[in-house]
KOLROKOL-609186 format. One line per 2 residues: number of its first residue (from 0); their letters; for each residue x, y, z of C-alpha. Coordinates in steps of 0.2 Angstrom, whole numbers, plus 5000, padded with zeros to 4 digits. Example, Ala and Ser with C-alpha at 12.3 -4.5 7.8 and 13.67 -1.06 7.14 Angstrom:
# KOLROKOL-609186
0 = AS = 5062/4978/5039  5068/4995/5036
# end
This chain:
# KOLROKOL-609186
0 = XX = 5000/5044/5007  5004/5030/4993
2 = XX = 5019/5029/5000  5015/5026/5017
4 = XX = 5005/5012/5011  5017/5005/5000
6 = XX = 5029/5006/5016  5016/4999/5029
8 = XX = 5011/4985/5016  5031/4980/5012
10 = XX = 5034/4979/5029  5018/4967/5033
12 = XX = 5023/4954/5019  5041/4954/5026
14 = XX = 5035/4949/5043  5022/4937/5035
16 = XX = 5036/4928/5028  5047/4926/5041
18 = XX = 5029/4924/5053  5012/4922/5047
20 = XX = 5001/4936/5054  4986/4923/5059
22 = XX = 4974/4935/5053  4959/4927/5044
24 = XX = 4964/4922/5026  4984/4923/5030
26 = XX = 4989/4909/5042  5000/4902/5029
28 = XX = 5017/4911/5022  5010/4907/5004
30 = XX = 4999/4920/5009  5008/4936/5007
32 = XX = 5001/4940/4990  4984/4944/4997
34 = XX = 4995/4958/5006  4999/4964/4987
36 = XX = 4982/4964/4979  4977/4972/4995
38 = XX = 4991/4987/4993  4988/4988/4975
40 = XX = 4970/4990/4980  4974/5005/4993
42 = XX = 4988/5015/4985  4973/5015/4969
44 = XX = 4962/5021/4981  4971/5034/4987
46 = XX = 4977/5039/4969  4959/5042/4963
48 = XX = 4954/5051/4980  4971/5063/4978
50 = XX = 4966/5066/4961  4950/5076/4964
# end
């Protein structure tokens, strides 16, 4: 599952690069680092849940 984040998260800050997604909080290309601290946030998530 962490890899399928990792994956889908790589993939949105590729596309936000080349085109900003013009979500709320990323309508600039500088803002592809909020797709990071997001993934880092999920794949930590899904650590501690696959861990019980």
């Amino acid at each position: 599952m962490t890899k399928i984040f990792a994956y889908l998260i790589l993939a949105m800050m590729a596309v936000h690069l080349i085109r900003p997604l013009g979500l709320p909080g990323l309508r600039r290309r500088a803002d592809f680092w909020k797709l990071a601290v997001i993934a880092l946030g999920l794949i930590a998530l899904a650590a501690a849940a696959g861990a019980n």
